[in-house]
C-alpha positions in Angstrom: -27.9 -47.0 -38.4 -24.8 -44.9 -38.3 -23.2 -43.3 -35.4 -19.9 -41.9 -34.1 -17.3 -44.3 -32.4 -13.8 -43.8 -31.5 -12.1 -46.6 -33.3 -8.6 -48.6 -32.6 -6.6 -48.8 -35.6 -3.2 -49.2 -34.5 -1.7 -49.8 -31.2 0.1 -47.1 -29.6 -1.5 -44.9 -32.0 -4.5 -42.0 -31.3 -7.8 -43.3 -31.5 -10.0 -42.6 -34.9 -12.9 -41.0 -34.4 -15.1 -41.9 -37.1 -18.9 -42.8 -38.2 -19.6 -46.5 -38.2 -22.4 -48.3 -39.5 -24.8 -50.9 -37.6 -26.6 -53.1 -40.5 -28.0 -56.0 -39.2 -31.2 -57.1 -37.3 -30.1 -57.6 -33.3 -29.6 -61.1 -32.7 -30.8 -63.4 -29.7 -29.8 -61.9 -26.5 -28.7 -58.1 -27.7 -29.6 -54.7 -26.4 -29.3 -51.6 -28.3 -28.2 -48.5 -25.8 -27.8 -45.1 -26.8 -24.8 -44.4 -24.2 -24.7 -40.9 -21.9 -21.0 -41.3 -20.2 -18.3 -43.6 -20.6 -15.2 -44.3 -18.1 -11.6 -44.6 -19.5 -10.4 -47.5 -17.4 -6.6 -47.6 -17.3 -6.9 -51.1 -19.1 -8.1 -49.2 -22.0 -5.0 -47.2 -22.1 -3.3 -50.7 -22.0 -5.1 -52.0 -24.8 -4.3 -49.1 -26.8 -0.5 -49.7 -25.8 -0.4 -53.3 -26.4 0.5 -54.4 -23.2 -0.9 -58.1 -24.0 0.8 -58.2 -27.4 -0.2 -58.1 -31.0 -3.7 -57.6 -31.5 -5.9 -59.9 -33.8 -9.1 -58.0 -33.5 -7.8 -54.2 -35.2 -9.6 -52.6 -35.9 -12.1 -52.3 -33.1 -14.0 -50.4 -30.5 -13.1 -49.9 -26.8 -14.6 -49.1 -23.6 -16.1 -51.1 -20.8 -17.8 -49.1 -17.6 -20.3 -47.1 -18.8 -24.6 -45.6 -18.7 -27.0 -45.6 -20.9 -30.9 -46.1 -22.2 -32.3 -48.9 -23.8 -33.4 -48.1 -27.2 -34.4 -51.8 -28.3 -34.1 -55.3 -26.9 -33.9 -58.5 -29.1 -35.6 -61.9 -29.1 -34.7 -63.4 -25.8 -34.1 -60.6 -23.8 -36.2 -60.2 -20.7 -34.6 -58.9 -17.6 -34.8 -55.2 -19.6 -37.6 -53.3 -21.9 -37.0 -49.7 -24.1 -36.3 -46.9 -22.1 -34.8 -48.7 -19.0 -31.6 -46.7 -17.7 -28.7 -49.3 -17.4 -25.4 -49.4 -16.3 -22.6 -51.1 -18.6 -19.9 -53.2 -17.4 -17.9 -56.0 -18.6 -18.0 -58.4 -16.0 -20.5 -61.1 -17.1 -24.3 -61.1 -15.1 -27.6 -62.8 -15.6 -28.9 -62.6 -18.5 -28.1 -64.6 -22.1 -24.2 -63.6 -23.5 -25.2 -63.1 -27.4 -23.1 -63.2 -29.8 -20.5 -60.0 -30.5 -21.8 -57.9 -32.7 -19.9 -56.6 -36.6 -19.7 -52.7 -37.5 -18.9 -51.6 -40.7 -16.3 -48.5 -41.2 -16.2 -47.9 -45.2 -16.0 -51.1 -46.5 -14.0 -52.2 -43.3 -15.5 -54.8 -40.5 -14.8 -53.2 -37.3 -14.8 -55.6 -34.4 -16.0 -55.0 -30.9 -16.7 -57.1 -27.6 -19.7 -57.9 -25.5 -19.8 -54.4 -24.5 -18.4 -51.1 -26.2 -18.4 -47.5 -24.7 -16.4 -45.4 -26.8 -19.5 -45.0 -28.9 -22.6 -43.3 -29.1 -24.2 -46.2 -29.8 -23.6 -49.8 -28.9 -25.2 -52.9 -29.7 -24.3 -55.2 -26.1 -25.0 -58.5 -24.4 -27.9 -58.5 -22.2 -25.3 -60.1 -19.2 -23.5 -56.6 -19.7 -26.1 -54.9 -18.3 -27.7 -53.9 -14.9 -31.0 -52.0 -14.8 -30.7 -48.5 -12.5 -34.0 -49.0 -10.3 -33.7 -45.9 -8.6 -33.9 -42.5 -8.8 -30.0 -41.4 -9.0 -28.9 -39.9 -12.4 -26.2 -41.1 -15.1 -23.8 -39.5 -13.6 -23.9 -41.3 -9.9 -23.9 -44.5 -12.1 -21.2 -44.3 -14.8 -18.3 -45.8 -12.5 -19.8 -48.9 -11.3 -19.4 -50.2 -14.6 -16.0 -50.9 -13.1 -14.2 -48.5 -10.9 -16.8 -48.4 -8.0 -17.8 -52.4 -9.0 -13.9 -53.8 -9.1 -12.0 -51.7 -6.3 -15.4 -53.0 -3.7 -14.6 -56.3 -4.8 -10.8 -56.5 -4.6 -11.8 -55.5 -0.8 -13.9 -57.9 0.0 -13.8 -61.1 -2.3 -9.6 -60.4 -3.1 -8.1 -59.4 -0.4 -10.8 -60.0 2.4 -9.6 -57.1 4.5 -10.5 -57.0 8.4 -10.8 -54.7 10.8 -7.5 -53.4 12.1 -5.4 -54.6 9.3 -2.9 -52.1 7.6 -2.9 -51.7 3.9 -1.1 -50.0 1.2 -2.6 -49.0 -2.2 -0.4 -48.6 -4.7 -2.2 -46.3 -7.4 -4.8 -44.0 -6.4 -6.8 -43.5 -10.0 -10.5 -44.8 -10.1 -9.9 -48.3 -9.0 -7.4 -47.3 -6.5 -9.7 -44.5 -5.1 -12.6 -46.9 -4.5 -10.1 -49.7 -3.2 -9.4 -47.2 -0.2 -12.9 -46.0 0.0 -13.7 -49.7 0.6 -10.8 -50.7 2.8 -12.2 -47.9 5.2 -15.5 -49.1 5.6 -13.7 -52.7 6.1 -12.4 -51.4 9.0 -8.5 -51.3 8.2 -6.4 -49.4 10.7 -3.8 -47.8 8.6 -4.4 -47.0 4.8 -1.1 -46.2 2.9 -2.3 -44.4 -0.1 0.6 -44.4 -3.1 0.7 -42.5 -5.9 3.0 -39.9 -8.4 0.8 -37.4 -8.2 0.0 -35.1 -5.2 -3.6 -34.2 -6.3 -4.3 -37.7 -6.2 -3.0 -38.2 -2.9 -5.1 -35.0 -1.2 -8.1 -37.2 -2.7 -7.3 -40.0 -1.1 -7.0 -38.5 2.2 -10.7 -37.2 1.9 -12.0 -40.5 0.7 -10.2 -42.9 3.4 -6.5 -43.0 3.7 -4.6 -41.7 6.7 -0.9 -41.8 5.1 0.1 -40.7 2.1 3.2 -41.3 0.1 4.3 -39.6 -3.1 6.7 -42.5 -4.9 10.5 -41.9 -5.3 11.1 -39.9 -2.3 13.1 -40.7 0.8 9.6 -40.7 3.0 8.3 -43.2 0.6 11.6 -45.8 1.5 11.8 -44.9 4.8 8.3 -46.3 5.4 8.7 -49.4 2.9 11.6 -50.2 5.1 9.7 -49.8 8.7 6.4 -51.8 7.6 9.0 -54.4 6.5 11.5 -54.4 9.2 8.4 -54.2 11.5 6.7 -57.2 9.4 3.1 -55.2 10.1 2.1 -54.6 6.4 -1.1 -56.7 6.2 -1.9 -56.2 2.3 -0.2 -54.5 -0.1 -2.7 -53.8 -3.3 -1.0 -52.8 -7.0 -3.2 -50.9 -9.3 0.2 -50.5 -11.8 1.2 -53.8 -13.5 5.0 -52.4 -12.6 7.1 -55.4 -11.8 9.7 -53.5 -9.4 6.4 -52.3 -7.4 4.9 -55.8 -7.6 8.3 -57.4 -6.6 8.5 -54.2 -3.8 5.0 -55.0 -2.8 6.2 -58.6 -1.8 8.9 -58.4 -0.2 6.7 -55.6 2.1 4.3 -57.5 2.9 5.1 -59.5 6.3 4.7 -63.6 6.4 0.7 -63.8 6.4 0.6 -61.0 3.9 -1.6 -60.6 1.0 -0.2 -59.2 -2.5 -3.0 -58.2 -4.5 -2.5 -58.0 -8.4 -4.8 -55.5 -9.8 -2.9 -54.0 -12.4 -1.3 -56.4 -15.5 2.2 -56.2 -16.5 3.0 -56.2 -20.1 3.0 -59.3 -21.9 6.9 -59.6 -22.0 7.9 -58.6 -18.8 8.2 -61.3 -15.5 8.5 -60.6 -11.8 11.3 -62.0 -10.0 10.7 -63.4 -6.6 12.0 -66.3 -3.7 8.7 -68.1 -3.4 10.3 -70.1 -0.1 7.7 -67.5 2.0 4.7 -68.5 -0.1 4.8 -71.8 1.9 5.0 -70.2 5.1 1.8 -67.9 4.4 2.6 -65.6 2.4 0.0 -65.0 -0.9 0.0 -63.8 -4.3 -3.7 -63.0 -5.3 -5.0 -61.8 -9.0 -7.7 -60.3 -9.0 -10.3 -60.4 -12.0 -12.6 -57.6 -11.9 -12.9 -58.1 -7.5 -14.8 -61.4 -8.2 -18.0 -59.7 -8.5 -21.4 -60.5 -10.0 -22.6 -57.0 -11.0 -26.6 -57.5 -11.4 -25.8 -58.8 -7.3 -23.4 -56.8 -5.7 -24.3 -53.3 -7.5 -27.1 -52.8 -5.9 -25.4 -54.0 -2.9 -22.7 -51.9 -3.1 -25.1 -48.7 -3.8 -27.1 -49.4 -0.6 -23.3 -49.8 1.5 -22.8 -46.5 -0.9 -25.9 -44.7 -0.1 -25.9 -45.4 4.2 -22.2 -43.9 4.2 -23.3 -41.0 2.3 -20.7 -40.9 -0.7 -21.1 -38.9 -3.5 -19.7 -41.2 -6.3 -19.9 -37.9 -8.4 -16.9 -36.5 -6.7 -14.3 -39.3 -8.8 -15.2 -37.5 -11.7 -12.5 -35.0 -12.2 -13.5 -34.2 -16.0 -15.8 -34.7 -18.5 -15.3 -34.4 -22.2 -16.6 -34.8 -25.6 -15.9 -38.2 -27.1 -14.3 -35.6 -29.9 -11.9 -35.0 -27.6 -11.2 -38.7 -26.3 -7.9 -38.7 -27.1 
């Protein structure tokens, strides 16, 4: 079985996008998809940057939220049958976690995890999976794979925001998006949404934040410095990995405050803090994924979806070609 992938060869490098072959029988507990959409999580980018350091699986495939149709199911497998419509995500659910599966590219193994998107094709775990039972297309689907799935969860399992609480997001992409979309329906009073880029910030206003701030201007520090000298800032949320915003993001927080670590520095670089107010109340949270269980809280998080009347097609602000993935 061949099919087109887009291949990591190199960090820092453009993604190859090449043919790749599928030899082997599907062993105990794999699924073969044919995938419809894809998301390009920013901890793709990462991966393509090296942010965790040399790399001991090049080359390999990519991608982790994501839609699909079940084209065949292996021995094992029974919480899905051919032609289900699933949703991919790489959080771990019920289900058996086969082994990863081998491509070859030429002559070349090419590696890949217990879920790939970045393909047309991909041969996944059946714990990678959660069946769509009901009638909403691909398209409402593709992001709880892991924008929709991890920004509900860094809500409510992460930072276990309350009603009246102030927060601040810091990044408003896909996870940060949902992470205010959430924080609303949590009932926080003021939602800071924080961001480089004005588009993003008009978005976030629509979707649940009543302040905006663009970074590096004087509004921006003005407020940083009233939250803190006002010690009201409840939760402060970093979709970045920066180390000055998650140092920033600390010392904003006030003395029962929450610092939520979404985003993941890079491998080399260290945050420097006083931890004397960590034993007076103050917390430093990681999140992994919000601490969800997809094949649960997705169709949880649909219904909570679906009663609000979102439309989870609006986050999409482009599709393209995986030609054109780069």
């Amino acid at each position: 079985m061949k099919f087109k992938a887009a291949i990591l060869e190199k960090l820092n490098n453009d993604l190859v996008i090449d043919q790749i072959e599928f030899n082997e029988k599907l062993s105990f507990g794999q699924v073969l998809v044919k995938i419809a959409y894809s998301g390009v999580c920013g901890s793709q980018i990462g991966e393509i940057n090296g942010i965790k350091g040399k790399d001991p699986y090049l080359p390999h495939l990519l991608g982790h939220e994501g839609v699909g149709e079940v084209l065949e199911i292996s021995r094992g497998v029974k919480n899905f049958r051919v032609g289900d419509k699933v949703i991919l995500h790489w959080k771990p659910s019920k289900g058996i976690q086969s082994k990863v599966p081998s491509y070859k590219w030429g002559r070349r193994k090419v590696n890949a995890g217990w879920v790939t998107t970045f393909n047309e094709m991909a041969v996944v775990s059946e714990n990678r999976l959660t069946k769509i039972k009901d009638n909403t297309d691909f398209l409402d689907n593709v992001l709880y794979g892991c924008a929709i799935l991890t920004g509900y969860g860094v809500v409510e399992n992460d930072a276990k925001i309350q009603k009246g609480e102030n927060v601040l997001v810091f990044g408003a992409g896909g996870i940060g998006l949902n992470i205010i979309q959430a924080a609303k329906l949590s009932g926080a009073k003021n939602i800071y949404a924080v961001d480089r880029f004005k588009n993003r910030l008009n978005f976030a206003l629509k979707l649940g934040a009543n302040k905006t701030l663009l970074t590096d201007t004087i509004k921006f520090k003005k407020i940083i410095k009233k939250l803190k000298e006002e010690n009201s800032l409840d939760v402060f949320i970093d979709n970045t990995g920066n180390t000055n915003i998650i140092e920033l993001g600390y010392d904003t927080i006030n003395s029962n405050g929450r610092l939520i670590l979404v985003g993941v520095p890079k491998y080399n670089e260290k945050i420097k803090i006083h931890t004397l107010p960590i034993h007076f109340g103050k917390k430093i949270i990681g999140s992994h994924g919000g601490g969800v269980t997809p094949h649960l809280d997705i169709p949880r998080y649909k219904k909570i979806i679906k009663k609000n009347k979102i439309q989870n097609k609006k986050l999409i602000s482009k599709i393209y070609k995986l030609d054109d993935i780069n």
